[in-house]
VOPAGU-2260 file (C-alpha; in pm, 1 decimal, decimal comma):
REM VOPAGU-2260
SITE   aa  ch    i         X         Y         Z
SITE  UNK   A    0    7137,0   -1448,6      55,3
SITE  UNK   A    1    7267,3   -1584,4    -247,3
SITE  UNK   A    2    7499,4   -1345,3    -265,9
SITE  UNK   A    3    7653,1   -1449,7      60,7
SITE  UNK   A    4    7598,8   -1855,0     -22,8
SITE  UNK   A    5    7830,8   -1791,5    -360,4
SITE  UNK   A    6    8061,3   -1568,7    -169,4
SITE  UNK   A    7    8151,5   -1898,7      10,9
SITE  UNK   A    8    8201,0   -2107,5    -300,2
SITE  UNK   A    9    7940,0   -2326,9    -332,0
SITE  UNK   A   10    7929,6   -2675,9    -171,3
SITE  UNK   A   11    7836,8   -2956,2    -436,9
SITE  UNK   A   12    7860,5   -3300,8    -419,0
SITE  UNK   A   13    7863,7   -3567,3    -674,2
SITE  UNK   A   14    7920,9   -3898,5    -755,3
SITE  UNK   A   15    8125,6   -3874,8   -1032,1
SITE  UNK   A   16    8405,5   -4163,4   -1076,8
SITE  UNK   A   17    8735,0   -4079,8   -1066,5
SITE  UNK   A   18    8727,5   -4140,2   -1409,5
SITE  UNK   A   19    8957,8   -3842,6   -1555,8
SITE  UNK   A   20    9229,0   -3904,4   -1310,5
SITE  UNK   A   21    9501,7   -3685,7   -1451,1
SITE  UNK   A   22    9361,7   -3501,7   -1651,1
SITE  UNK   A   23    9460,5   -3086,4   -1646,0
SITE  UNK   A   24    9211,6   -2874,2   -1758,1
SITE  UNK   A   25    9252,9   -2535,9   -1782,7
SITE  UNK   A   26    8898,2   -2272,1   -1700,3
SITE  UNK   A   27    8965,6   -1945,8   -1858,5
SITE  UNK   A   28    8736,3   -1662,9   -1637,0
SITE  UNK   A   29    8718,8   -1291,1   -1637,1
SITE  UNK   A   30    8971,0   -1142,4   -1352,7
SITE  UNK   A   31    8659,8    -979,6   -1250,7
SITE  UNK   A   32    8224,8   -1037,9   -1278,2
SITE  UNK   A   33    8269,3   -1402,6   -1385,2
SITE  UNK   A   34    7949,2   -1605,1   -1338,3
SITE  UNK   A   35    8043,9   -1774,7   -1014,6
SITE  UNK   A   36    7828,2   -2079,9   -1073,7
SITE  UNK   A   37    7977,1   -2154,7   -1419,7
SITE  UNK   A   38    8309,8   -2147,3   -1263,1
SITE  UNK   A   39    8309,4   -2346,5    -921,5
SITE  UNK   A   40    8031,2   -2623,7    -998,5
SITE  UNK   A   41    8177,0   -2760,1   -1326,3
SITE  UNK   A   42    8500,9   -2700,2   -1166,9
SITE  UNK   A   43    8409,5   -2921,7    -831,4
SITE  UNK   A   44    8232,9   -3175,9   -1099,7
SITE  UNK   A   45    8565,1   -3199,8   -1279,8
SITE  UNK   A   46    8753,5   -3237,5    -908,4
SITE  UNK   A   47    8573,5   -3469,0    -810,3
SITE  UNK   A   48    8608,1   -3722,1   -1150,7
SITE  UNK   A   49    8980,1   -3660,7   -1097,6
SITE  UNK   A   50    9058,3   -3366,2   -1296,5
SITE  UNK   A   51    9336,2   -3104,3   -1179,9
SITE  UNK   A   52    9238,7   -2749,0   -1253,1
SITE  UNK   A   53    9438,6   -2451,5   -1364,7
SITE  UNK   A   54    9232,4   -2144,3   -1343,1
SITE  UNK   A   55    9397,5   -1871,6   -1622,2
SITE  UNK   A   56    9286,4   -1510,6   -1601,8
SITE  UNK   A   57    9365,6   -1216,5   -1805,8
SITE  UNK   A   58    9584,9   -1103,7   -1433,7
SITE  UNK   A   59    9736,9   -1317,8   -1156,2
SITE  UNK   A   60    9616,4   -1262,9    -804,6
SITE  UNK   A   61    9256,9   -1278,4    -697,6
SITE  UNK   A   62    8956,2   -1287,0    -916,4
SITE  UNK   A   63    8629,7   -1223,6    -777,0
SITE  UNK   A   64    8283,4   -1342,4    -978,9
SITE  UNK   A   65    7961,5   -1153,6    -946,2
SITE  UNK   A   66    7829,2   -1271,7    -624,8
SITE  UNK   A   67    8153,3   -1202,8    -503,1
SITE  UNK   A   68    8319,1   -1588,8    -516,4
SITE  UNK   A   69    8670,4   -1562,7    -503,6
SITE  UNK   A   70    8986,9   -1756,5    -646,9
SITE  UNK   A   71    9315,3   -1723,3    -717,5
SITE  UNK   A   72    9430,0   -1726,4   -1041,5
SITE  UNK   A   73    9701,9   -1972,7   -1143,9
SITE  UNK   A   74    9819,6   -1846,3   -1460,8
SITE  UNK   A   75    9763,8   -1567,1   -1750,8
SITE  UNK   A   76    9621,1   -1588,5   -2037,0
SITE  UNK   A   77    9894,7   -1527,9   -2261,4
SITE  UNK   A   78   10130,5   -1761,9   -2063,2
SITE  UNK   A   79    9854,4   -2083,0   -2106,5
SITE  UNK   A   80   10005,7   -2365,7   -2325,9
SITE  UNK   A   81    9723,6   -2578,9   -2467,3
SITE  UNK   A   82    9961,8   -2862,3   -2520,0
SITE  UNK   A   83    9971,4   -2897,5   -2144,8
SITE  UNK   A   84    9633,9   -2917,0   -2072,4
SITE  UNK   A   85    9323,5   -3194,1   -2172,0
SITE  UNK   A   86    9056,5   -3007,0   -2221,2
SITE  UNK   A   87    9005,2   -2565,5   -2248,9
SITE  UNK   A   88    8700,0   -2407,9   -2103,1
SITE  UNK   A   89    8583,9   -2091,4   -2127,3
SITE  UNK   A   90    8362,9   -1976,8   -1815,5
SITE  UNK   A   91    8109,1   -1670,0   -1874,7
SITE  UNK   A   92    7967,9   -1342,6   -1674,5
SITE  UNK   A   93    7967,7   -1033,5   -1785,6
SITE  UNK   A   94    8327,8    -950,1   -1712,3
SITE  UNK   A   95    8375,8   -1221,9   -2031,6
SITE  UNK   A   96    8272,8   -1001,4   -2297,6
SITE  UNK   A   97    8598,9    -841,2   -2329,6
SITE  UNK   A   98    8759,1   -1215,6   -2443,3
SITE  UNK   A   99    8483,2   -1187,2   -2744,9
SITE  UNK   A  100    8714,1   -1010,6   -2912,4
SITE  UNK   A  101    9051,8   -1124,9   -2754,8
SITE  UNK   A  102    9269,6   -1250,5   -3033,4
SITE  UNK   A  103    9494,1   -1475,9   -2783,3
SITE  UNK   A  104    9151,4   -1603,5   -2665,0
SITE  UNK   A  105    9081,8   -1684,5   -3040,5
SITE  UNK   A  106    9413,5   -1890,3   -3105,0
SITE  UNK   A  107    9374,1   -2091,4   -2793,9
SITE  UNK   A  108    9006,2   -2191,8   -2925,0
SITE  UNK   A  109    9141,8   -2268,0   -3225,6
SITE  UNK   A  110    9495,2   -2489,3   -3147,8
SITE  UNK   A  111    9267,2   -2672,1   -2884,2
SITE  UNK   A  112    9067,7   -2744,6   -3196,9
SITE  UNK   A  113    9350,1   -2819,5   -3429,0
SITE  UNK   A  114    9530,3   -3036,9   -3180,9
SITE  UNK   A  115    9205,8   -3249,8   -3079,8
SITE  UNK   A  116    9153,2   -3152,1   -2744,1
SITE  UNK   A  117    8821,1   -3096,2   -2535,9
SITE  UNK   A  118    8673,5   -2718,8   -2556,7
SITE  UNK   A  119    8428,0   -2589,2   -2364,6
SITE  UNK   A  120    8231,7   -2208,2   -2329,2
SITE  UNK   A  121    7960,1   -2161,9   -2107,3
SITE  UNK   A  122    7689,8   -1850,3   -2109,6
SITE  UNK   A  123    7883,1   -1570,5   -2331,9
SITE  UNK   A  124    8151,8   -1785,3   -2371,9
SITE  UNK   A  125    8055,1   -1948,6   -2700,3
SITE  UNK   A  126    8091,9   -1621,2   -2826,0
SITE  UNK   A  127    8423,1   -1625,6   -2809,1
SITE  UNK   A  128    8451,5   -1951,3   -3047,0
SITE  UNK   A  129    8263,4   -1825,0   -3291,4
SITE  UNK   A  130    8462,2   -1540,1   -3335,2
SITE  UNK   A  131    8780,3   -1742,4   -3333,5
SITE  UNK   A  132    8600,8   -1926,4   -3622,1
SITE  UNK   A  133    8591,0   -2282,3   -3447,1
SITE  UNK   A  134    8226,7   -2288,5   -3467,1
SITE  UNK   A  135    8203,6   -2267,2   -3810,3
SITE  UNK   A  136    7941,1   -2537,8   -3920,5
SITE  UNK   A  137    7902,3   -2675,3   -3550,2
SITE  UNK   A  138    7630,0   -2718,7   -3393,1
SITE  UNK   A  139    7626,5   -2488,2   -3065,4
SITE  UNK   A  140    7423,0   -2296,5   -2804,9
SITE  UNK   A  141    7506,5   -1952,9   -2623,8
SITE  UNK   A  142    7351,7   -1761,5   -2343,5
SITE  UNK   A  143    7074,2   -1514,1   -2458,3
SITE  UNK   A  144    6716,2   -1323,8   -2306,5
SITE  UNK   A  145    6383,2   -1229,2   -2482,5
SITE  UNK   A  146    6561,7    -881,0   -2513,2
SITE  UNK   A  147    6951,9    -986,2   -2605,8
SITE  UNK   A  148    7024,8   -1202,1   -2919,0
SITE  UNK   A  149    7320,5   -1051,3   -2983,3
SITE  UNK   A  150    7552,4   -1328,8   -2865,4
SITE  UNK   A  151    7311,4   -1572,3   -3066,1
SITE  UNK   A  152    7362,1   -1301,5   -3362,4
SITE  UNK   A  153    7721,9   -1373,8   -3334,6
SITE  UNK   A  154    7720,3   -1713,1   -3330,6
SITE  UNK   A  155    7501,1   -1721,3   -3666,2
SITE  UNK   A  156    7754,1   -1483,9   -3865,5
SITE  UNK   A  157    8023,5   -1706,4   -3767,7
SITE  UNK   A  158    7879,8   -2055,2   -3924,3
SITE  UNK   A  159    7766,4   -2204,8   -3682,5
SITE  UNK   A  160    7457,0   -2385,8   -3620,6
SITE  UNK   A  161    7267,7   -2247,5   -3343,2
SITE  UNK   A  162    7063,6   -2460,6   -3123,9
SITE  UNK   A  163    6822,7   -2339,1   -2824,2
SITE  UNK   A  164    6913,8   -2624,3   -2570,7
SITE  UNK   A  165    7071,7   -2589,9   -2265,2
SITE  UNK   A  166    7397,4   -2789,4   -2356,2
SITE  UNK   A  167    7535,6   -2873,5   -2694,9
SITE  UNK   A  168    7825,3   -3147,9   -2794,5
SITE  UNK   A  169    7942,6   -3124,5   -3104,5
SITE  UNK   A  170    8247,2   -3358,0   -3200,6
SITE  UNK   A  171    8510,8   -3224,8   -2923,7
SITE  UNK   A  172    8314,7   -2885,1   -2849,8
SITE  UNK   A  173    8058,3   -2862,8   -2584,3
SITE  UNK   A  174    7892,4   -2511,5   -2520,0
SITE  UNK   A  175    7604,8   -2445,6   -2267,9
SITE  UNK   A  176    7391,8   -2143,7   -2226,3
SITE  UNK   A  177    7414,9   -2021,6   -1861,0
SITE  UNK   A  178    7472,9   -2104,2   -1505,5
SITE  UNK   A  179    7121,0   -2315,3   -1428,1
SITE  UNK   A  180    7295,1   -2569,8   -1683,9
SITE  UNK   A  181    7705,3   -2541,7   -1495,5
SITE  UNK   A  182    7643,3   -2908,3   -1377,8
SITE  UNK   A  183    7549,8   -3059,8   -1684,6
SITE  UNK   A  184    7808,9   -2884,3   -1894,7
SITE  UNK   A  185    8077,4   -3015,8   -1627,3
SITE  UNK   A  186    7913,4   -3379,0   -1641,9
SITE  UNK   A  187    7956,1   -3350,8   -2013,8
SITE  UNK   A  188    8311,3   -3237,8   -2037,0
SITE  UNK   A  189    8394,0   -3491,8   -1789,6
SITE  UNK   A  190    8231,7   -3766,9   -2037,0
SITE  UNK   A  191    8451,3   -3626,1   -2329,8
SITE  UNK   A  192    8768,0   -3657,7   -2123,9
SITE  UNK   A  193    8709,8   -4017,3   -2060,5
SITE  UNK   A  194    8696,9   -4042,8   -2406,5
C-alpha cells in the first residue's frame, strides 16, 4: 500500500507563504533507492513557499526512490554550480551512501558553506558533511537505529556536535534524521531562505 501511495508521489498540502519566491534550490538524491519521502515532501514544502527546484543526480534520466517514486533528473552532479542556486540539500536512502565518500559531493558542501548559502542533509545525508569537514564544531543530527551508529560514528570523528533530535539548525546548516521529520526539515529550510 504504501508502496503504491509513494509510487504516485505523494500529495501534500501546506500553507506555506510564498515567501521564497525565486529562490533555486538544488536537492541532490541517489539516481536510484533515495528515500522518497525526504525527496518529494520538503520538495512540495519548498514549491509551495515559492522555491524552484533543480533535482541533480549522479545520472540524467529517471531516478526512482525506494517505494518506487519517480523523477527526472535535471542535472549531474558534477555539472551543479552552487553559485546558481540558494540553498543545497542533500536527500537520503540507502542509494546515498555512495555520496559519503564522493569528493565532488564534499566540495559542493563545502563552497555552499564558504559562500554563505543554505545546506541541508536529511537521514544519511549528514554524513556526507561531515566528511566534507563542514560539520566540524556544528551542532548536527543524522539518521541512525538501536543497531547502526555508524553514521552517528561519523559524524563524531568529523567535529561535530551530535545531537539526538529530529532536526538541527546550526548557523546556515540544517540536518534532520529521517523521513518521519521531511516536513519539518523543508519548513526549516524554507525559514532560512527567507532569511
Amino acid at each position: 500500500m504504501i508502496q503504491q501511495t509513494l509510487k504516485q508521489k505523494p500529495e501534500v498540502k501546506f500553507e506555506v507563504k510564498r515567501e521564497t519566491k525565486d529562490k533555486k534550490v538544488a536537492m541532490i538524491i541517489a539516481f536510484k533507492d533515495f528515500r522518497d519521502e525526504e525527496y518529494f515532501i520538503p520538495k512540495q514544502v519548498l514549491k509551495t513557499g515559492g522555491s524552484k527546484i533543480t533535482t541533480v543526480s549522479s545520472e540524467l534520466g529517471k531516478a526512482i526512490g525506494i517505494y518506487g517514486g519517480e523523477v527526472n533528473v535535471d542535472m549531474t552532479v558534477d555539472k551543479l554550480k552552487v553559485d546558481d542556486f540558494d540553498a543545497i540539500i542533500f536527500i537520503g536512502g540507502s542509494g546515498a551512501l555512495k555520496y559519503v565518500e564522493d569528493e565532488t559531493c564534499w566540495k559542493i558542501a563545502k563552497e555552499t558553506v564558504l559562500k554563505n548559502k543554505v545546506l541541508g542533509a536529511i537521514c544519511i545525508g549528514p554524513a556526507i558533511l561531515a566528511r566534507a569537514g563542514v560539520l566540524s564544531g556544528k551542532k548536527a543530527t543524522v539518521w541512525s537505529s538501536p543497531l547502526d551508529k555508524s553514521a552517528v560514528k561519523i559524524l563524531k570523528e568529523e567535529g561535530a556536535i551530535y545531537e539526538d533530535n529530529q532536526v538541527v539548525e546550526d548557523g546556515n546548516i540544517v540536518t534532520a534524521n529521517g523521513p518521519q521529520v521531511a516536513r519539518k526539515f523543508g519548513e526549516t529550510i524554507v525559514k532560512l531562505l527567507k532569511g
